[in-house]
C-alpha positions as a printed NumPy array, in Angstrom:
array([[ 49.594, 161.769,  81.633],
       [ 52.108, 159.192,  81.26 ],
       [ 54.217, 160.339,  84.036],
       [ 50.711, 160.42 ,  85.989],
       [ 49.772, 157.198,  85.069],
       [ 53.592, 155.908,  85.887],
       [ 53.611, 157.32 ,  89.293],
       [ 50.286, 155.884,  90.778],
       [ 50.783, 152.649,  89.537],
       [ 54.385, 151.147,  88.391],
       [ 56.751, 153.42 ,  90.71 ],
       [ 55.218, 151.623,  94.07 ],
       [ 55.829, 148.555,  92.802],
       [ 59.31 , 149.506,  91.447],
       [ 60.381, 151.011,  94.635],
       [ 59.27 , 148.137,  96.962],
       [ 60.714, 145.413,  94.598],
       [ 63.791, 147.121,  94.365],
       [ 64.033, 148.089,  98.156],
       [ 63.184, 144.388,  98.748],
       [ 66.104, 143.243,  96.308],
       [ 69.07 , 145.608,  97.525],
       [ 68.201, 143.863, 100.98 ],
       [ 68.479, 140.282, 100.114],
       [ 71.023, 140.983,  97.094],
       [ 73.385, 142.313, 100.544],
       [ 72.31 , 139.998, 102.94 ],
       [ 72.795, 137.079, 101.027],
       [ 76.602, 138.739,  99.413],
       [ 77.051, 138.795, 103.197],
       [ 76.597, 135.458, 103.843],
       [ 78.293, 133.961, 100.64 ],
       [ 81.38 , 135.99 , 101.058],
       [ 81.881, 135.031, 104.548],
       [ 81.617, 131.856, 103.452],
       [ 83.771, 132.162, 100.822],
       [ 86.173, 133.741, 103.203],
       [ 86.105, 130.784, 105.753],
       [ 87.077, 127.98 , 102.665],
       [ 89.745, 130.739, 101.223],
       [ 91.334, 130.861, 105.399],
       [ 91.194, 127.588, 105.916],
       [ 92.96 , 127.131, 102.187],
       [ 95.522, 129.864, 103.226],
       [ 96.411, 127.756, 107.066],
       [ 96.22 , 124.064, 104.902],
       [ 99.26 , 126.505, 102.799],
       [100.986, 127.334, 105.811],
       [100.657, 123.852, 107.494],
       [102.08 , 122.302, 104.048],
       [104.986, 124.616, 103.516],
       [106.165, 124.58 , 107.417],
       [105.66 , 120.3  , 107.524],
       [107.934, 120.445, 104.262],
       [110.735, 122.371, 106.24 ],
       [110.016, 120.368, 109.353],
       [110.073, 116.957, 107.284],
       [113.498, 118.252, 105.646],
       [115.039, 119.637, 108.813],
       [115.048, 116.16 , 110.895],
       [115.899, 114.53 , 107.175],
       [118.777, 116.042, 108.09 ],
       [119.737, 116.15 , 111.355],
       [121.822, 113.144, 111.484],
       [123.623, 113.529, 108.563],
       [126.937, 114.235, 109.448],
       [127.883, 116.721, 106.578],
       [131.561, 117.462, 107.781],
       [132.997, 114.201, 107.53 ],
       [131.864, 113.306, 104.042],
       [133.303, 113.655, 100.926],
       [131.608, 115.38 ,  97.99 ],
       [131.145, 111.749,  96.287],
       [129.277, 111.031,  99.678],
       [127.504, 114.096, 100.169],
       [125.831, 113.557,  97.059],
       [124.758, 110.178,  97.591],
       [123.715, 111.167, 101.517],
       [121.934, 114.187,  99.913],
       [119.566, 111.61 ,  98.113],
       [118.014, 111.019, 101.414],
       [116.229, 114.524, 101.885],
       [115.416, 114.217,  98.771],
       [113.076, 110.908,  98.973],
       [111.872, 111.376, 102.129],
       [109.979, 114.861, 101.326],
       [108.472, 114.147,  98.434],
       [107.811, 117.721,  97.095],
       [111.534, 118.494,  96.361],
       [112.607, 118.671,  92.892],
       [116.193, 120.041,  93.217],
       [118.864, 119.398,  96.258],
       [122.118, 121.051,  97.127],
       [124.827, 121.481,  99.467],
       [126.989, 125.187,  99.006],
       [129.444, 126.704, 101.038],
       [128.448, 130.395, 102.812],
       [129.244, 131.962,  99.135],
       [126.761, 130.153,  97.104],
       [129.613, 127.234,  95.648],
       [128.206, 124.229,  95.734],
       [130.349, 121.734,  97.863],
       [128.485, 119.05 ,  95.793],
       [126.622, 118.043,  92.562],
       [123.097, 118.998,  92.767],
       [120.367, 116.086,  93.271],
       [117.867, 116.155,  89.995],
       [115.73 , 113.158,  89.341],
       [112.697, 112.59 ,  87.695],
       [110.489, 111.632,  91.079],
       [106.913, 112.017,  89.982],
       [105.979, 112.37 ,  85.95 ],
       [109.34 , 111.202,  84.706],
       [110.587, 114.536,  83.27 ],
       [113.925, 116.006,  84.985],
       [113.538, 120.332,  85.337],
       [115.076, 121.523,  82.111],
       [118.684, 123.467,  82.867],
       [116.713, 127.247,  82.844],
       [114.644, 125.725,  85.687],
       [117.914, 125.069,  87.825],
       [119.247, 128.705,  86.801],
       [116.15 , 130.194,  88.138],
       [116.527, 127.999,  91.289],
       [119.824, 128.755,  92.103],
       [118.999, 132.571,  91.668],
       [115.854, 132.11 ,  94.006],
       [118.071, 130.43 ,  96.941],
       [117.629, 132.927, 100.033],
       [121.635, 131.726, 100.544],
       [122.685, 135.066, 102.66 ],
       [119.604, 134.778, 104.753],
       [119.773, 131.374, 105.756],
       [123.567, 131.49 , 106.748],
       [122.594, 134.508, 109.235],
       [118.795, 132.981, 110.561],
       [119.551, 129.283, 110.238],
       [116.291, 129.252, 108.067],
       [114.88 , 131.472, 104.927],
       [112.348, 131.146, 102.303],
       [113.506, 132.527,  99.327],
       [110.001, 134.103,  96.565],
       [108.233, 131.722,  94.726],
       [108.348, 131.868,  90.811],
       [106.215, 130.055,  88.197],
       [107.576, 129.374,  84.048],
       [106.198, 127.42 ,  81.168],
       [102.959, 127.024,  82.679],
       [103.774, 124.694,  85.394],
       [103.043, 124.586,  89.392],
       [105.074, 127.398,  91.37 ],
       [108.4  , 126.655,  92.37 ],
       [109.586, 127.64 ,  95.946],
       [113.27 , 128.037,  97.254],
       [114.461, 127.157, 101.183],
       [117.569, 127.041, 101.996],
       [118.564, 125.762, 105.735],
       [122.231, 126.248, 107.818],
       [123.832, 123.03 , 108.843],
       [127.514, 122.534, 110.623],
       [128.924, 122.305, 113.731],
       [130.234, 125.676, 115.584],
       [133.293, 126.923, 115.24 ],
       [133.217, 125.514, 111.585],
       [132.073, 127.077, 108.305],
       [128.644, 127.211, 107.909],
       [126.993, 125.162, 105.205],
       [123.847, 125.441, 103.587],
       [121.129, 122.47 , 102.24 ],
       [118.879, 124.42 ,  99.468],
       [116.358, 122.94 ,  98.383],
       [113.188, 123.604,  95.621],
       [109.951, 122.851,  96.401],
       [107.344, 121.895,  94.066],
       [104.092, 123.691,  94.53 ],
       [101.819, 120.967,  92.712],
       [100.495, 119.588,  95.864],
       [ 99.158, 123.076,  96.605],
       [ 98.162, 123.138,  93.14 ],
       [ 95.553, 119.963,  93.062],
       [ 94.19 , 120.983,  96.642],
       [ 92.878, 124.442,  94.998],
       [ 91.609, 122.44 ,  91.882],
       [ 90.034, 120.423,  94.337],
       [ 87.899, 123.379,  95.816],
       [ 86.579, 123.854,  92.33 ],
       [ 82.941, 123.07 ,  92.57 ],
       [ 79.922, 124.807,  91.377],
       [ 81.757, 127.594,  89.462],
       [ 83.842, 128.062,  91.829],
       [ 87.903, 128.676,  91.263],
       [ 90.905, 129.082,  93.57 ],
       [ 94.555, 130.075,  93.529],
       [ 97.415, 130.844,  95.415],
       [ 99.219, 134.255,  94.921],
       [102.247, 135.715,  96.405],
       [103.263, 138.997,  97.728],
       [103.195, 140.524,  94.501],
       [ 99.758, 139.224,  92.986],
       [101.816, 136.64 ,  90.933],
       [ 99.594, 133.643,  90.601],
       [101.793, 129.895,  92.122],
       [ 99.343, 128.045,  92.169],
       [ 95.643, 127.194,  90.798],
       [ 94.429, 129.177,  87.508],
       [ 97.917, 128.506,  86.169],
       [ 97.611, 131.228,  83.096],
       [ 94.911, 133.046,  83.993],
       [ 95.277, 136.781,  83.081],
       [ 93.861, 139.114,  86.672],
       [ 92.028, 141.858,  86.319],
       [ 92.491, 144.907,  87.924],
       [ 89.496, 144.512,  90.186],
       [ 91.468, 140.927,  91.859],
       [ 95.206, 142.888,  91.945],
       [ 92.996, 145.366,  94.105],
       [ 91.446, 143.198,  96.3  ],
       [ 94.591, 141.004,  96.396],
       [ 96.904, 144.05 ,  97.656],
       [ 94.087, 145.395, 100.152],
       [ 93.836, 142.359, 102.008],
       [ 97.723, 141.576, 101.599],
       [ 98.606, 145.202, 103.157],
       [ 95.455, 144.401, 106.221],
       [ 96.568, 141.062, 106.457],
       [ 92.85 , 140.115, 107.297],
       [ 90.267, 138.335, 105.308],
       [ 87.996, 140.141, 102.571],
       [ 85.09 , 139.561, 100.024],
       [ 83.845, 141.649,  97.343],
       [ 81.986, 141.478,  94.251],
       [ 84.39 , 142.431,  91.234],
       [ 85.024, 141.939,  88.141],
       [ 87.462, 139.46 ,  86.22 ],
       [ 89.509, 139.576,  83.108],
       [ 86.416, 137.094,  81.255],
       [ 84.251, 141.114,  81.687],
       [ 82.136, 139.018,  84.451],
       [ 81.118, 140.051,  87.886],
       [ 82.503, 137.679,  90.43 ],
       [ 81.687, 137.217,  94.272],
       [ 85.872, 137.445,  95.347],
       [ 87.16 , 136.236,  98.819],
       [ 90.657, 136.794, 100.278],
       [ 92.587, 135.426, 103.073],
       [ 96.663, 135.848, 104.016],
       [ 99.07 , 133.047, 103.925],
       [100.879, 133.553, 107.652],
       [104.064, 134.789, 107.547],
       [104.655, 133.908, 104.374],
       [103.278, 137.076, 102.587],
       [100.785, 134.949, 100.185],
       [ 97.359, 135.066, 100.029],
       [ 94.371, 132.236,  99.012],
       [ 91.576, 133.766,  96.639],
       [ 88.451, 131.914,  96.834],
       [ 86.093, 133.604,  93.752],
       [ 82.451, 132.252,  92.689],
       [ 80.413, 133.612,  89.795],
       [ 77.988, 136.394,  90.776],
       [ 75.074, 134.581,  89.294],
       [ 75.608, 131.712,  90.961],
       [ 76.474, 133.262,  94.094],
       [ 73.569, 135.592,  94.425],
       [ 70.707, 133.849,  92.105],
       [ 68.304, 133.696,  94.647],
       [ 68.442, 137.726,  94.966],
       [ 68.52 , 137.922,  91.379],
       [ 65.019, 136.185,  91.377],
       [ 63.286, 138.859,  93.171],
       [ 64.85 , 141.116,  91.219],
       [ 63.153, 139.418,  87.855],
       [ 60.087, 139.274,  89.343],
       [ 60.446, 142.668,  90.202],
       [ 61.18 , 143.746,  86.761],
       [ 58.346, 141.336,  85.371],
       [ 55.352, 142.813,  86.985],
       [ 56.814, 146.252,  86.497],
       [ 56.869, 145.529,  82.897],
       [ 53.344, 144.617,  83.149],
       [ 52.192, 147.223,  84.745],
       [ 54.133, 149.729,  82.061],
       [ 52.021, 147.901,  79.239],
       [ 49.208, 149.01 ,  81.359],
       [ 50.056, 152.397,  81.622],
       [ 50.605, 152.162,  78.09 ],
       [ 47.627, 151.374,  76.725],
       [ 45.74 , 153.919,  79.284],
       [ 47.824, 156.42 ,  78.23 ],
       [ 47.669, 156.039,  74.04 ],
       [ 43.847, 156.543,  74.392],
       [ 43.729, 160.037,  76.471],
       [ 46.757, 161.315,  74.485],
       [ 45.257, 161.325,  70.645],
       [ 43.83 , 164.47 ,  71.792],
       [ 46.191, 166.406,  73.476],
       [ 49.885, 164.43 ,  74.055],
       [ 50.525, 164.44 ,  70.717],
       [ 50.362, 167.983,  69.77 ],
       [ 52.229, 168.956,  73.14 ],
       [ 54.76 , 166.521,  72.086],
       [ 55.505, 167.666,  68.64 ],
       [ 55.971, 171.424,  70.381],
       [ 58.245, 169.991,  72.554],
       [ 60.019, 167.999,  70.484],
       [ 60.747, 171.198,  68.056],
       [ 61.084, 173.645,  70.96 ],
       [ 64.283, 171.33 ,  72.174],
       [ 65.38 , 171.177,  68.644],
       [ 65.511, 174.503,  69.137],
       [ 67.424, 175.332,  72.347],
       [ 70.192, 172.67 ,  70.985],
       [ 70.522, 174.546,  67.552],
       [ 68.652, 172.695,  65.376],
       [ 66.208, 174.316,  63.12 ],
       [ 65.051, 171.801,  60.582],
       [ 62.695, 170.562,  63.224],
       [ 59.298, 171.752,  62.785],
       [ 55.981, 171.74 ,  65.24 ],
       [ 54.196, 169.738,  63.253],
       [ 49.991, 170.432,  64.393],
       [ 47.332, 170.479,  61.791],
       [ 44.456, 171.527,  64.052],
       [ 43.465, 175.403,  63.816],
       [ 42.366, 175.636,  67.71 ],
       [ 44.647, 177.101,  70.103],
       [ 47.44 , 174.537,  69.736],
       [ 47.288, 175.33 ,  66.128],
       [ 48.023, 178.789,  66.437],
       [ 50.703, 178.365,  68.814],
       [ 52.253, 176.115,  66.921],
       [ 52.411, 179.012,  63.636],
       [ 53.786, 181.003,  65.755],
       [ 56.804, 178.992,  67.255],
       [ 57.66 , 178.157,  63.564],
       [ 57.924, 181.612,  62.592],
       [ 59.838, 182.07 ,  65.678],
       [ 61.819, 179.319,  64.781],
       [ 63.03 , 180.715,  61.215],
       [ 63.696, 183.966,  62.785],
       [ 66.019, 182.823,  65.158],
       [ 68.009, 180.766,  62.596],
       [ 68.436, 183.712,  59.915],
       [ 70.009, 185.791,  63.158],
       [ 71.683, 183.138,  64.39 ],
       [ 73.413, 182.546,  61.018],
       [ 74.283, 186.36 ,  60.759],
       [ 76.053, 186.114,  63.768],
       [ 78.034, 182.959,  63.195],
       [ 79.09 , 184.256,  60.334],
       [ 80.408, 188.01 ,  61.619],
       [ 82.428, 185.554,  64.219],
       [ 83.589, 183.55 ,  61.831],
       [ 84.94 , 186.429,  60.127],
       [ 86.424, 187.737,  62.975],
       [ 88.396, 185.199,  64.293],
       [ 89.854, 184.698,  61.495],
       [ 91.116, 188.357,  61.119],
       [ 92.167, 188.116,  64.514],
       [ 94.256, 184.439,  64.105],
       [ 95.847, 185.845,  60.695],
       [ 97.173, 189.338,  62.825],
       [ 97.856, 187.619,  65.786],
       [100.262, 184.925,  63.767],
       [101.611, 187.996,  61.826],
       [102.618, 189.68 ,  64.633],
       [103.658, 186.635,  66.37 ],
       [106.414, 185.645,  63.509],
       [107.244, 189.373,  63.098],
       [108.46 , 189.633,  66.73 ],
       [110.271, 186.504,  66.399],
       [112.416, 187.246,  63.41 ],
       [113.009, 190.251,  64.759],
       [114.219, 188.855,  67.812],
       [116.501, 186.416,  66.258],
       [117.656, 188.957,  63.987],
       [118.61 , 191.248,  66.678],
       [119.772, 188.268,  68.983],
       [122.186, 186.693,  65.62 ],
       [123.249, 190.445,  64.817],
       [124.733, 190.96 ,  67.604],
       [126.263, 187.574,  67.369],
       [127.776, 188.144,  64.503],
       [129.335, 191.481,  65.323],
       [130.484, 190.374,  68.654],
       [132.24 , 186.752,  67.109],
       [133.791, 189.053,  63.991],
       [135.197, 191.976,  66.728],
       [136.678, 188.763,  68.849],
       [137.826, 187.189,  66.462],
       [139.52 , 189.924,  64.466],
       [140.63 , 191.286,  67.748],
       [142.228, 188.816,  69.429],
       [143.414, 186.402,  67.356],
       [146.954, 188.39 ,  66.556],
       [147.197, 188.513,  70.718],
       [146.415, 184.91 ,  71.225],
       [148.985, 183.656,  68.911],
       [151.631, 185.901,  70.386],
       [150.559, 185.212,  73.443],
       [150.34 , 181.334,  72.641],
       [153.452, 181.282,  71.204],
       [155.978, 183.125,  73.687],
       [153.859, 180.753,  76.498],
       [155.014, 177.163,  74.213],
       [158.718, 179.101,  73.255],
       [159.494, 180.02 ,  76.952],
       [158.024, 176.448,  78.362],
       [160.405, 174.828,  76.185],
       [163.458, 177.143,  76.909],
       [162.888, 176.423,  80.991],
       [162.05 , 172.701,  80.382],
       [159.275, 170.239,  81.829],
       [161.286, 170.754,  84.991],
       [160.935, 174.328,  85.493],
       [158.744, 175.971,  88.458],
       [157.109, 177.752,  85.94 ],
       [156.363, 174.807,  83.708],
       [152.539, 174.367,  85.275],
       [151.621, 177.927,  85.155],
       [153.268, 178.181,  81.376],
       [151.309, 175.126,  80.427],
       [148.052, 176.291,  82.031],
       [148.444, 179.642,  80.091],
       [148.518, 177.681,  76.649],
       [145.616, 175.52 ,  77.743],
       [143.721, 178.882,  78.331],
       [144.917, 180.712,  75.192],
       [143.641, 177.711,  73.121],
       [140.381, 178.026,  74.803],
       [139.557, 181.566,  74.157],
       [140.589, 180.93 ,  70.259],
       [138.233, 177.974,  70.606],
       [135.185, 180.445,  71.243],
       [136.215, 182.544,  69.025],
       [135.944, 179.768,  66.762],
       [132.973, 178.659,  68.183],
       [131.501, 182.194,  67.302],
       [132.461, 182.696,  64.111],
       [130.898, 178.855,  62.932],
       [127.172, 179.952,  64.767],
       [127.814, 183.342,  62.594],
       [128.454, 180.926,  59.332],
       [125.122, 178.719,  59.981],
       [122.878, 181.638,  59.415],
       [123.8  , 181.405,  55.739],
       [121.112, 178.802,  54.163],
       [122.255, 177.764,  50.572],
       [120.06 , 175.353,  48.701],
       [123.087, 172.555,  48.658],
       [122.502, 169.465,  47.155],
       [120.588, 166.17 ,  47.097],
       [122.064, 164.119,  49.214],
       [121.602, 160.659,  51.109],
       [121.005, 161.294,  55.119],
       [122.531, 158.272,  56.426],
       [125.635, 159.204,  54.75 ],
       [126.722, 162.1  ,  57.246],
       [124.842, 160.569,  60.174],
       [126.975, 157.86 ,  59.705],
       [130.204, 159.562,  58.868],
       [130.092, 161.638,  62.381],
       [129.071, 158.106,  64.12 ],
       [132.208, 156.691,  62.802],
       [134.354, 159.972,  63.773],
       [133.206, 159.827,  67.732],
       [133.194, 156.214,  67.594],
       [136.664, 156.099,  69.879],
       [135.133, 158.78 ,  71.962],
       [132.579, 156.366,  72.799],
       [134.183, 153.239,  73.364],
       [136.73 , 155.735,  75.524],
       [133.308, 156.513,  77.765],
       [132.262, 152.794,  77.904],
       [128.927, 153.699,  76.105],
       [126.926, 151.373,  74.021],
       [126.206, 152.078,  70.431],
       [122.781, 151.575,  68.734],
       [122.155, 152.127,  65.234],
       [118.826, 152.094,  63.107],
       [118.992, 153.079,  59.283],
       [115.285, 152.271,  57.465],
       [116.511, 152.185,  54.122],
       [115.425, 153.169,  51.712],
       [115.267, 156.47 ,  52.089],
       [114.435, 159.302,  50.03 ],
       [117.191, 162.074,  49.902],
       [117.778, 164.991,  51.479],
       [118.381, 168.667,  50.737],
       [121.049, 170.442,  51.73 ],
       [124.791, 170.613,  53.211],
       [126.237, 167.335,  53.773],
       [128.984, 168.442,  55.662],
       [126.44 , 170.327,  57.857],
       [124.298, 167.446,  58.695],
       [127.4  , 165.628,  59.915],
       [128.756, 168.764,  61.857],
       [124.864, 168.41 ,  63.339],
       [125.396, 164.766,  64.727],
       [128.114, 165.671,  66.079],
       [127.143, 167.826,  68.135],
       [124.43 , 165.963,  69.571],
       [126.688, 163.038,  69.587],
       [129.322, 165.098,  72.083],
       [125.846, 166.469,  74.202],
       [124.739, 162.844,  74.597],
       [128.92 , 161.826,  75.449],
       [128.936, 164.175,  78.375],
       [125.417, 163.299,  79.763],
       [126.987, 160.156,  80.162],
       [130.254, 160.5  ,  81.715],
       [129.585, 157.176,  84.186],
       [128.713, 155.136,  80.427],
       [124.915, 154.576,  78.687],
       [123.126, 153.594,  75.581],
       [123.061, 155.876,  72.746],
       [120.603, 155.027,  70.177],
       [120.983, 157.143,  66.555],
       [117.603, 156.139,  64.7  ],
       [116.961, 157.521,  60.298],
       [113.695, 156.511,  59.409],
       [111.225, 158.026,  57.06 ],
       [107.941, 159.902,  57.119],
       [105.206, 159.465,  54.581],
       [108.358, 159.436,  51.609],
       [108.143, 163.471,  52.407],
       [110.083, 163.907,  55.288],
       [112.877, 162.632,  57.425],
       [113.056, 161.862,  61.256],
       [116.865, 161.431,  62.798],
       [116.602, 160.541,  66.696],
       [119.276, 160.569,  68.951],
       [118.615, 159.023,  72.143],
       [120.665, 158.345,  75.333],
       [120.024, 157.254,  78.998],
       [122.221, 159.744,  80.732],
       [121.028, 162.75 ,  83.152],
       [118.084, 164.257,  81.496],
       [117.285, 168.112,  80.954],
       [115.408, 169.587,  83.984],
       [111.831, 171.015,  82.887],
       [113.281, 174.558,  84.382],
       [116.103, 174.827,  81.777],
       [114.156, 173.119,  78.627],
       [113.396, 175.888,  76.744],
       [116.418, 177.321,  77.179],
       [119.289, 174.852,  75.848],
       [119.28 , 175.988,  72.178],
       [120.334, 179.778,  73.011],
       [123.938, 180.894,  72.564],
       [125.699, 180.449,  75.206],
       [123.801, 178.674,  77.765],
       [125.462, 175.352,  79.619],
       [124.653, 173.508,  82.557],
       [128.183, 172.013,  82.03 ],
       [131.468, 172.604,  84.142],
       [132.938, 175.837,  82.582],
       [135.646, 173.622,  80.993],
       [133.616, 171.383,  79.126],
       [132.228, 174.369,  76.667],
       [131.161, 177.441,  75.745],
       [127.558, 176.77 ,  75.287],
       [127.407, 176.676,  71.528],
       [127.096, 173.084,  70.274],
       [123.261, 172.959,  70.554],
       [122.724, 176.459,  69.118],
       [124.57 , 175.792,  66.384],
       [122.475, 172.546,  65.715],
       [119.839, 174.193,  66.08 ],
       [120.688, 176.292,  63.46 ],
       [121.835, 174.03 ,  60.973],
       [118.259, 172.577,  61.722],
       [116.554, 175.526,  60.598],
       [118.946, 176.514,  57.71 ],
       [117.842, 173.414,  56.26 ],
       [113.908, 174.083,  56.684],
       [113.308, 171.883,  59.71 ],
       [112.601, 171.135,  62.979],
       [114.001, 170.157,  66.418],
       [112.352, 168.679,  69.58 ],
       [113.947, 167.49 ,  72.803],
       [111.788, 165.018,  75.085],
       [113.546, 164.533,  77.922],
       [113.003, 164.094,  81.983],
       [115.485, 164.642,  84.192],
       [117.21 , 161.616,  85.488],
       [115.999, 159.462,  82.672],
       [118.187, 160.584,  79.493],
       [117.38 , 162.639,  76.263],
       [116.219, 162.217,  73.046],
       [116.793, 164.856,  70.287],
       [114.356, 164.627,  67.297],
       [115.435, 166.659,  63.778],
       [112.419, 166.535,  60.957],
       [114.057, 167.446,  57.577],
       [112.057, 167.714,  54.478],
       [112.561, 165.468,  51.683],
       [114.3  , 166.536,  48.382],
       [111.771, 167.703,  46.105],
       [111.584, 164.986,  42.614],
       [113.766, 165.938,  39.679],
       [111.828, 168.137,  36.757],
       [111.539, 165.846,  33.842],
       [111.426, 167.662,  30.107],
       [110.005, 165.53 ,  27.379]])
């Protein structure tokens, strides 16, 4: 009856208000933001005029200056010419086609009686557009803003004769002419400000955080190089009627922004009137409808309250009708319904229950089952194959080593045969290295309880051990020890033979030089986190899973055998923990180990 009631008499009236409002809320955004657009254009050319004038102004300023025939101590007084006549320039000077200035740089306080602080001048002299303007006679280097003043802009301008070496005038420009011309456009609401290519506001709303909504419609109309106007909103959470318009050649743009509720009240009227007669026709239909539904809406209501209850799995909710007609019965009967439904229901839930959980215990069973046997099989063979080697080979290898070093020194370094008797040591001593390497991934695998034992210690021990290694590589060396700490459990020795590992992975990731960061910290007092982190070639996603087995190297065949990170790894898990790698390739490493904590002493009283 409501929805009855609703539909002859408040959704005509909601439909034509509305209809009526969407048509004067666009025309009138229409005519507002072109507007808007036409002041932020003719802001944008009144940008362009000023910037251009300034270069024309300091172009004839110097013109008849003759630059090669004065000394620096006359340059530097001639230089104070430019510098009065255009009265935006902060900062003058005269360099060479190399940046070397062929003169002190003009400073003076010209305007509030403040001289640019020296960071100022740094940031100018990295701002001059030097290499341009010796090869185009004129360039315009990006403006930059600091401190919350006016943008600062850098032109630099080619002066000389021919045939002599070219000389360059730089000059910085202050923006705070532009600045009080926007300010000036700020009337009724309204705000303006100057941005560059990059959305970076120079000038006007000096401060002002943008919102995502302005960077849009600032690199839209800076990629169309045309005017635009939208309604968005700004970093205060407030809708805003936004215009655009490009700066020329320069790459800048003008926004010209208005708030919505100013820009668009009159729409925003017919909408309230809309809304205000629609709310008086709902009272209406409101009253009509409490008197017809005493009889029948409100038994209807409570079944279909409960019968949605229902369907969404609630069964507390009950149809509550006290009447013994029709509705009355039907109501008994959905509540009986009701409490059938929910005893089933809870049967069932819990069978599932049940279930799953049988079938998450067997499945994790058989998951770890397959796994230890897997690295049982996988550190069996291992073991066999690293004993056989290096039982088997290690009487050849020194024979073999030895006759190689006895023969090279009975020929001498001068001998043909002194290369190919030096490359056979080299290779001897590699084979007994993996032999070696084998037989210390075999000795891992046995996890004693060890001792208590502080973790910085060997962390810092192996640092100290590969520190010539790194200064060798030209990598930098960051260190970050939380203290305190609680102590570890374990092998010492282990935990240092660990680092170093890593330490040599992260070495040779970085052959060019990097960062390596080595971070202890601590976890809730009951575990440890060691991080080792460097900026050097990454791990491919393909290979990821796949760097802790035996054997396996993306390295030159030289450079290893493929063991360093398995054996890590299993000094991780010899002392209970854990090992992660996050890593992307291109953008460097980082190895985290979680060890637990030393359990506290027993105490006997």
């Amino acid at each position: 009856m409501f929805l009855v009631l609703g539909a002859v008499g408040l959704v005509p009236l909601l439909v034509l208000g509305l209809l009526s409002f969407s048509i004067n809320r666009a025309e009138i955004e229409k005519t507002v933001g072109r507007a808007q657009e036409a002041t932020a254009l003719a802001a944008a050319r009144a940008c362009e005029r000023w910037v251009a004038q300034s270069i024309e102004e300091l172009q004839l300023s110097l013109t008849a200056i003759p630059f090669d025939q004065l000394s620096a101590a006359e340059t530097a007084t001639v230089l104070r010419i430019p510098y009065r006549q255009v009265e935006a320039i902060d900062v003058i000077a005269l360099l060479d086609e190399k940046g070397n200035a062929l003169a002190p740089p003009l400073v003076e306080a010209k305007r509030v009686g403040l001289l640019p602080p020296e960071a100022d001048l740094d940031e100018f002299a990295r701002h001059i557009p030097l290499d341009y303007a010796v090869a185009a006679g004129t360039a315009i280097g990006p403006p930059w803003t600091s401190q919350g003043r006016p943008g600062r802009l850098a032109i630099a301008l080619r002066i000389g004769t021919p045939g002599s070496a070219p000389k360059v005038v730089a000059a910085q420009l202050s923006l705070a002419q532009l600045d009080r011309e926007l300010h000036e456009l700020e009337q009724d609401g309204t705000v303006a400000w100057l941005v560059d290519r990059g959305g970076l506001t120079i000038a006007g709303q000096a401060g002002v955080a943008t919102s995502a909504g302005e960077r849009a419609l600032i690199a839209e109309g800076a990629a169309s190089r045309r005017t635009l106007a939208r309604i968005l909103r700004r970093a205060d959470g407030k809708e805003w009627l936004a215009a655009f318009a490009p700066v020329g050649e320069l790459g800048w743009g003008v926004v010209v922004a208005q708030p919505a509720a100013l820009a668009l009240h009159a729409a925003d009227r017919v909408g309230v009137y809309t809304l205000f007669w629609a709310a008086v026709t709902l009272v209406l239909v409101a009253l009509l409808g409490a008197l017809l539904s005493r009889s029948l809406s409100a038994p209807i209501k409570s079944l279909s309250v409960a019968a949605t209850a229902l369907t969404e799995g609630r069964y507390d909710q009950r149809a509550e009708v006290e009447s013994k007609d029709e509705l009355g019965k039907f109501a008994e009967a959905f509540n009986h319904m009701a409490r059938e439904v929910r005893r089933r229901d809870e049967e069932i839930r819990g069978w599932n229950a049940e279930l799953q959980a049988r079938v998450e215990s067997k499945t994790a069973e058989l998951k770890a089952a397959q796994d230890q046997i897997l690295r049982t099989r996988r550190l069996a063979a291992l073991g066999s194959m690293g004993a056989g080697l290096a039982h088997e080979l290690n009487n050849p290898l020194t024979a073999i080593g030895g006759i190689a070093s006895l023969l090279h020194q009975q020929l001498g370094a001068d001998s043909p045969y002194g290369g190919m008797l030096q490359l056979l040591d080299e290779q001897v001593k590699r084979v007994a290295r993996i032999g070696a390497g084998l037989r210390q991934f075999a000795e891992q695998e046995r996890a004693t309880a060890g001792r208590r034992f502080a973790l910085q210690a060997p962390v810092l021990a192996a640092l100290d051990a590969c520190k010539t290694e790194l200064v060798a590589h030209g990598i930098a060396l960051t260190t970050d020890v939380r203290a305190p700490l609680p102590e570890a459990q374990g092998d010492p020795a282990q935990i240092q033979q660990l680092v170093g590992h890593l330490i040599t992975n992260a070495i040779q990731a970085m052959p060019g030089g990097g960062k390596l960061t080595v971070t202890v910290a601590d976890v809730g007092g009951e575990a440890l986190k060691l991080s080792v982190s460097d900026t050097g070639r990454g791990i491919p996603e393909n290979i990821r899973e796949r760097i802790f087995d035996p054997f396996f190297t993306t390295k030159p065949q030289a450079s290893g055998v493929g063991l360093g990170l398995s054996i890590a790894h299993t000094v991780v898990l010899a002392h209970h923990g854990k090992i992660v790698v996050d890593s992307a390739e291109g953008q460097g490493a980082t190895f985290t180990i979680l060890l637990p904590a030393a359990g506290a002493a027993a105490h006997l009283s």
